[in-house]
Structures are given as C-alpha cells and as structure tokens.
C-alpha positions in Angstrom: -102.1 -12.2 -75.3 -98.6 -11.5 -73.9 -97.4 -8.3 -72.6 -94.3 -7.2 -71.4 -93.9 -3.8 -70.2 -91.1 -1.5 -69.5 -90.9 2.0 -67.6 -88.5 3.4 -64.8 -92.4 4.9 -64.0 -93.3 1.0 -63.1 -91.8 1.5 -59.4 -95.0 2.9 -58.3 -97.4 1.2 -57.2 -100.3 3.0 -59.3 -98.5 1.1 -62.0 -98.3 -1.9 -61.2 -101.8 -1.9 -60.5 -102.7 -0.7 -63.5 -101.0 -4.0 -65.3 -102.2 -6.3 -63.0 -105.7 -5.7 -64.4 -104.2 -6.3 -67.8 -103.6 -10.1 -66.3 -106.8 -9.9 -64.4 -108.5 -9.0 -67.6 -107.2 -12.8 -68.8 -103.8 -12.2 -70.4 -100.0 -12.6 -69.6 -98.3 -9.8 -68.6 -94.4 -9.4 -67.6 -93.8 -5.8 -65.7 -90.2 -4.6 -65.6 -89.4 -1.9 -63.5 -86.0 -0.6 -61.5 -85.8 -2.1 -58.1 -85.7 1.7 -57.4 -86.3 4.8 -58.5 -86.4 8.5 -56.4 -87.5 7.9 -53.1 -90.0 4.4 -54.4 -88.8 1.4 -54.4 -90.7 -1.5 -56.4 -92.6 -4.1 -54.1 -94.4 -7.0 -55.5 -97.6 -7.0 -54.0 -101.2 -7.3 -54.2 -103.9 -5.3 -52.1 -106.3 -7.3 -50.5 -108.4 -4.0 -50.3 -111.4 -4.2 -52.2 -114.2 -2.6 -50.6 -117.2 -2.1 -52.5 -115.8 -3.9 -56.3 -117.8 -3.1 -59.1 -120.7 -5.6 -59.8 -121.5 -4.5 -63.7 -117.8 -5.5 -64.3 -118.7 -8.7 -64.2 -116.4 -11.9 -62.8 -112.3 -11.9 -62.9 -110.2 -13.8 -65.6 -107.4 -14.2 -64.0 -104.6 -14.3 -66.4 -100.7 -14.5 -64.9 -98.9 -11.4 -63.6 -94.9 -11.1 -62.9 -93.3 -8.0 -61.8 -89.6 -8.4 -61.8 -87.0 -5.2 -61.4 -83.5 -4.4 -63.0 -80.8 -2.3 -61.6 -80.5 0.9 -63.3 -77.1 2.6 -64.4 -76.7 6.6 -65.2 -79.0 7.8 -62.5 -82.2 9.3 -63.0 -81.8 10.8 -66.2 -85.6 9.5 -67.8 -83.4 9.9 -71.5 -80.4 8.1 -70.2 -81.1 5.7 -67.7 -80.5 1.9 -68.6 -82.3 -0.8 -67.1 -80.1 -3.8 -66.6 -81.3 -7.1 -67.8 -84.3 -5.7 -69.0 -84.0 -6.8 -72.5 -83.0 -10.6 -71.8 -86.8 -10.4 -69.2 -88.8 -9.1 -72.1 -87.0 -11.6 -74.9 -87.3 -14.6 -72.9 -90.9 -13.6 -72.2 -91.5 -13.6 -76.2 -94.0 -10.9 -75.9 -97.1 -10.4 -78.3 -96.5 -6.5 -77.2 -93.9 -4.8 -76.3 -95.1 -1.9 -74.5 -92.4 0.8 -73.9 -93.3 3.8 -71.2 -90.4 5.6 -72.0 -89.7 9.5 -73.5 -89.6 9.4 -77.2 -85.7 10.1 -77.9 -84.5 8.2 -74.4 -82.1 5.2 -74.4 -84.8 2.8 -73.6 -87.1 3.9 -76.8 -84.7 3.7 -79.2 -83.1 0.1 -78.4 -86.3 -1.3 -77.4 -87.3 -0.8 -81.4 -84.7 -3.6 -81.7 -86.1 -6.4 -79.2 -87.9 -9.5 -79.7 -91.5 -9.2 -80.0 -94.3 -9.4 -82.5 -95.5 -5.9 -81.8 -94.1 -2.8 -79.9 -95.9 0.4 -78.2 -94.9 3.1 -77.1 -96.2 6.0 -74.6 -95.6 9.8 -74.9 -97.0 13.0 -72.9 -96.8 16.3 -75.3 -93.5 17.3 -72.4 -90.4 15.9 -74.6 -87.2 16.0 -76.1 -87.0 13.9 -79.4 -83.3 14.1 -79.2 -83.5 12.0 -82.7 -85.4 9.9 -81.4 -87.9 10.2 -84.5 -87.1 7.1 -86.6 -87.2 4.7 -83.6 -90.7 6.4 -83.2 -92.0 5.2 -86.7 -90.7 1.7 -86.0 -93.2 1.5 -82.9 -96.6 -0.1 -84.1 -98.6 2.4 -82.2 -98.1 5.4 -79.9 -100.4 5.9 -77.1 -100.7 9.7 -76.4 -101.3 11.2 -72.9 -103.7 13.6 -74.2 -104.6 15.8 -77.4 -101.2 18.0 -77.7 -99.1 14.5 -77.4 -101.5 13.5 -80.3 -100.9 16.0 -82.7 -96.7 16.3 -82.1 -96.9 12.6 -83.2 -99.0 12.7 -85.9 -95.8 13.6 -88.1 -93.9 10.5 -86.9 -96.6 7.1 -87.0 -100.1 6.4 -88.2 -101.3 4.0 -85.5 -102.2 6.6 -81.9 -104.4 6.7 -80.1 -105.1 9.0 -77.0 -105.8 7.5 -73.5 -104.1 8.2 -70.0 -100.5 5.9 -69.4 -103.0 4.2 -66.2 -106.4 4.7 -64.8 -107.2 4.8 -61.6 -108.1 2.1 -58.7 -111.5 2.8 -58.2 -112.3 -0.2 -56.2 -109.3 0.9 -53.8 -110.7 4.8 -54.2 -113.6 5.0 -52.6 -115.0 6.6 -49.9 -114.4 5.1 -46.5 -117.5 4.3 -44.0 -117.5 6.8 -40.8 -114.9 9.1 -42.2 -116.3 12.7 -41.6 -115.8 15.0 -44.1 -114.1 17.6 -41.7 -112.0 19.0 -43.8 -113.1 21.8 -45.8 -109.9 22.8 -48.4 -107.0 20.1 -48.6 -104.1 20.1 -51.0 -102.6 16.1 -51.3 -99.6 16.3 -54.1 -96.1 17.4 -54.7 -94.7 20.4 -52.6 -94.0 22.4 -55.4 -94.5 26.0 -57.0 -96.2 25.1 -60.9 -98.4 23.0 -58.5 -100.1 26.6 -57.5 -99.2 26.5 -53.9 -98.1 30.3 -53.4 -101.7 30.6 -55.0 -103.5 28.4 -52.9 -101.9 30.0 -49.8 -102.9 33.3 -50.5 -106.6 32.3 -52.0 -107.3 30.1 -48.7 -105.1 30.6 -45.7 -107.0 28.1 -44.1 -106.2 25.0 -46.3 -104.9 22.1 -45.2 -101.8 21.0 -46.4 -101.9 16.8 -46.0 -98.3 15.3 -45.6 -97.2 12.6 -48.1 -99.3 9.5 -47.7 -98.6 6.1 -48.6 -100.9 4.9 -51.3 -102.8 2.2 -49.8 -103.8 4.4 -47.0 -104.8 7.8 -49.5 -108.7 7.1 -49.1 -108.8 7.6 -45.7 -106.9 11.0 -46.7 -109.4 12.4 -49.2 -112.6 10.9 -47.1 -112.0 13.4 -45.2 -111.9 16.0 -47.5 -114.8 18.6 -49.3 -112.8 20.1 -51.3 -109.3 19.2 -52.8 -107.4 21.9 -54.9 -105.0 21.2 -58.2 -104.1 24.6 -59.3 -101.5 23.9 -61.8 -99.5 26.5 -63.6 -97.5 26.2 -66.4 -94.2 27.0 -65.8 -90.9 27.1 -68.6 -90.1 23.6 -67.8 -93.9 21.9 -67.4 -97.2 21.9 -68.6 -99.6 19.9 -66.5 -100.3 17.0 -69.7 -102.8 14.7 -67.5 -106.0 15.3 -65.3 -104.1 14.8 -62.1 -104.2 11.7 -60.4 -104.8 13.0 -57.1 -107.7 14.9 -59.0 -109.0 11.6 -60.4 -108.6 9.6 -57.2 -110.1 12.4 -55.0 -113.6 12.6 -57.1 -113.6 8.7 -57.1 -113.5 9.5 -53.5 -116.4 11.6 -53.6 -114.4 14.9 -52.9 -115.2 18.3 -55.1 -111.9 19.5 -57.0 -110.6 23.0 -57.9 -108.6 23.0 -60.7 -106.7 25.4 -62.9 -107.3 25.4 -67.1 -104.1 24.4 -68.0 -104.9 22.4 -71.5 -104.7 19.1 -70.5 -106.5 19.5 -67.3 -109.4 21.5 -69.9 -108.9 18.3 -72.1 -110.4 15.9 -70.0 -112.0 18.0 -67.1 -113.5 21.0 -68.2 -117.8 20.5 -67.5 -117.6 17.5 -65.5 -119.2 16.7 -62.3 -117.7 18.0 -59.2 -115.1 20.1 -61.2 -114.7 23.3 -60.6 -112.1 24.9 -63.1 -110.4 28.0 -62.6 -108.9 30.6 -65.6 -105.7 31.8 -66.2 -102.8 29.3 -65.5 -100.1 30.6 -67.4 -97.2 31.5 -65.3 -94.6 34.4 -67.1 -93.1 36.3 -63.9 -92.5 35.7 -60.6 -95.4 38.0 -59.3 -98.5 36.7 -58.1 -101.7 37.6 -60.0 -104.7 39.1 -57.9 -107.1 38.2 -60.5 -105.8 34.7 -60.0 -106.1 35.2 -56.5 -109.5 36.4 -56.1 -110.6 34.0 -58.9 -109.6 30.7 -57.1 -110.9 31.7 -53.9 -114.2 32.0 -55.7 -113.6 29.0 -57.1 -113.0 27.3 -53.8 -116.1 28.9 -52.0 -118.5 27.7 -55.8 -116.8 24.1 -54.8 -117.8 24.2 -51.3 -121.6 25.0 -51.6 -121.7 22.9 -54.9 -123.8 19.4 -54.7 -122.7 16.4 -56.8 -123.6 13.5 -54.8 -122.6 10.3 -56.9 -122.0 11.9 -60.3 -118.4 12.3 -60.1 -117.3 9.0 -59.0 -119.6 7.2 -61.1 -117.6 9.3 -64.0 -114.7 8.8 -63.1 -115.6 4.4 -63.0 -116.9 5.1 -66.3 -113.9 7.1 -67.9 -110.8 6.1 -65.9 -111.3 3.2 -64.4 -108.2 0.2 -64.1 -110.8 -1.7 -65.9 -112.3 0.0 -68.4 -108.7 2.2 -69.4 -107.0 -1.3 -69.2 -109.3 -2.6 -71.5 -109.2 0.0 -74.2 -105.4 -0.7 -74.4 -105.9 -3.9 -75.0 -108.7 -3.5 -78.1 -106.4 -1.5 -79.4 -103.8 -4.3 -78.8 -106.1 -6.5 -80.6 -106.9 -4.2 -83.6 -103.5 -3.0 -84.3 -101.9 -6.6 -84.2 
C-alpha cells in the first residue's frame, strides 16, 4: 500500500515515528511536514535506540519511508496555513491513501479533497471549527476520531469513522532505563501552562518537581526517574483535554504511576487502568482555585505513591497504544475501507 501523509503536526518527531512503522509494517509511505513549525523543526532521522524491542511482534518488513518538508505561508494559523509543494509531493507519489491530519474546515482539508489519490482520510479531535468545512468532510472516505466526542460530532457528516489516537506511542524507545533510581517522588514533564493544572499541582504538592523541557530521545531517562508523574488537566473556554496525554502514555510505558484529572477524554481511555490514578472535578469556570480540588489531588498523589502496579501498566499501554499495534489498526482499516 501507499501512503502519503500530510500534517503541520508531522514536525515532531513522535510523528514521524509513528509513520515510519507504517513502512516498517511493509508499505510505502511519503510524510510531508513544514521544515518548521513553533519552536520544532523537522529532521529526518532514525533512532538507533531500541532497548528491549518486543519479541511477540514478530520480525520487521521493512517497507520504504520518505519524510520530505514544505515551506509554510500564513504563519501558524492550523486553519490557514499552506504547505508549499505539498500537493505536487503527494500527486507525484500517487498515493493509495491520502491521509490528511488537518482541522476539519482548515485550508489543507478542504483542497486536499481535490488531490490525486485512490482514497483520502482524514483526522479530527472533538476541539474544532468547521468553518464550512462540512462538505469537504463527506468527500473524505473515512474520518479517524481522536476519541468518543470527535466520534459523535462527525457522525452527522460521513459513514466510514472510526476512533483511535492520531499516533501511539514508542514503546520500544519508552522504557525504563537500567540503574536509573526512582528518586523522584512527584514530577510534572509537559507544557508550562494553567488548563494543564499547575496552580493545582503547586498547591496540592509543594514539593513536586517541575522537569524542564527535554528533548525526546532523551525523555526515558526523565520519567525513570520518576514515581509519580501528575496530568491534572482542566478544561478551560478554549480546550478540553481530547487524548490520554502523551506524556501520560509514555510515563506508564516507563513504569511510572500517573495522577490524572477526569476530563472526558482522559475518562475515555484511562479511567480503571493500571497505575492510573484519576482525580474528580476538572471543570474550570472562575479564576479561584477549588479546595476540594486541592485536597482531592493531594490524596490522589499520596493513593499513587503507596500504590503497586509492577508490570501491568506498561504491558497495557504495549497492548493498547503501541506504534505497532495503533499503526496497524490504521492500516486494517486502510484495507477494509478501500
């Protein structure tokens, strides 16, 4: 099968990863992505990191993988950007699919409905803006949804959906490193940012480290040292929290306990699973911070500490987010709807 695949998200390297599996997995695939986007800038590279690689996975087929990037025009507007070239890549390329990360409503989804290519799909978390973008939407061949919400807003607009996350997670790259000590007891690893719970966090656990940005290829290292690693997302006017967290993903792969909040995508796909501990009330309406919400995390974070999971969460996490096995259920449904 050939793939191409388009996204301003394809600067980082999470992505790429992701799509390299597809070729690993024995196809074609063609990756454009911006040369740069905020502060990434795309790199065409492979990690020669793999530690402990799955043995039930069984042997590589390697298939072929190019990443090539465009210059962008209008900034970083995700409804208005433009990648340069990025049509005449994906039409030389003749793609099977077409697979379009792209907002519903945006530039890209709209005239991407009009390039060559057997089959198109698109991608769509429940956070968006039509912005008319509905009849391109039921010219796509199927939607992949970021989660249940996504799923029922585009029911209304095309047949073929199906839920999954837009990329899993490195698990052979996420794993616990040999003679790290867990000396850490409370860590926060994300965005520096208020829906992310911090004013929270800093009240519930005065104590908590906050880890500076890390490059990806060195983030194991980060979270083996780790017990405990706290999400609390709230949901804010602009954002809800639409996937599990990647850091929350990559952290229990890593064999860390997470705290997160209920927000309903993080219930969607975390709530009852090993080394989770979730945490009510995440809705955000004033500026004031809760005491219940407080108290409640802090209890949260102690449950997490004394809490014993052993292998349980990363052998979930292999099981449901995996590169491969995510990767994998793209392409099925690849297969079935083309």
């Amino acid at each position: 099968m050939r793939i191409a695949t388009v996204s301003h998200s394809h600067v980082a390297l999470r992505q790429q990863l992701f799509f390299r599996e597809m070729a690993f997995q024995g196809h074609e695939v063609l990756m454009v992505a911006p040369g740069e986007w905020g502060n990434l800038g795309t790199k065409d590279q492979y990690m020669e990191y793999l530690y402990d690689p799955d043995p039930n996975m069984g042997p590589r087929v390697n298939g072929r993988f190019q990443l090539k990037t465009c210059r962008h025009m209008f900034g970083e507007d995700i409804y208005q950007y433009h990648l340069l070239g990025a049509k005449d890549l994906s039409d030389a390329f003749e793609p099977d699919w077409l697979y379009i990360q792209a907002e519903p409503g945006s530039t890209l989804a709209e005239e991407a409905v009009m390039w060559k290519a057997k089959k198109r799909a698109t991608f769509t978390w429940e956070n968006i803006a039509l912005r008319g973008g509905e009849e391109a939407l039921k010219k796509y061949d199927l939607v992949v949804c970021g989660n249940s919400d996504a799923e029922k807003i585009m029911e209304r607009y095309n047949p073929n959906r199906i839920i999954t996350l837009q990329v899993g997670v490195d698990t052979d790259h996420f794993q616990a490193r040999p003679n790290v000590e867990r000396n850490v007891e409370v860590a926060y690893i994300g965005r520096m940012s208020p829906e992310k719970g911090l004013p929270y966090l800093a009240q519930a656990w005065p104590g908590v480290r906050i880890i500076d940005w890390t490059p990806f290829d060195r983030l194991p290292w980060m979270y083996s040292q780790v017990q405990v690693v706290v999400a609390f997302s709230q949901d804010v006017p602009h954002w809800r929290e639409q996937a599990p967290n990647y850091v929350v993903l990559e952290a229990l792969s890593c064999g860390c306990k997470v705290v997160t909040s209920d927000t309903a995508a993080m219930g969607f796909w975390l709530e009852g699973r090993p080394g989770v501990i979730q945490v009510k009330g995440h809705k955000q309406p004033d500026a004031d911070l809760r005491l219940e919400r407080i108290y409640g995390l802090r209890d949260g974070i102690q449950r997490a500490l004394e809490v014993e999971v052993g292998n349980e969460a990363r052998e979930w996490v292999k099981t449901r987010f995996s590169n491969r096995n995510l990767a994998h259920g793209i392409l099925e449904a690849f297969e079935y709807y083309g």
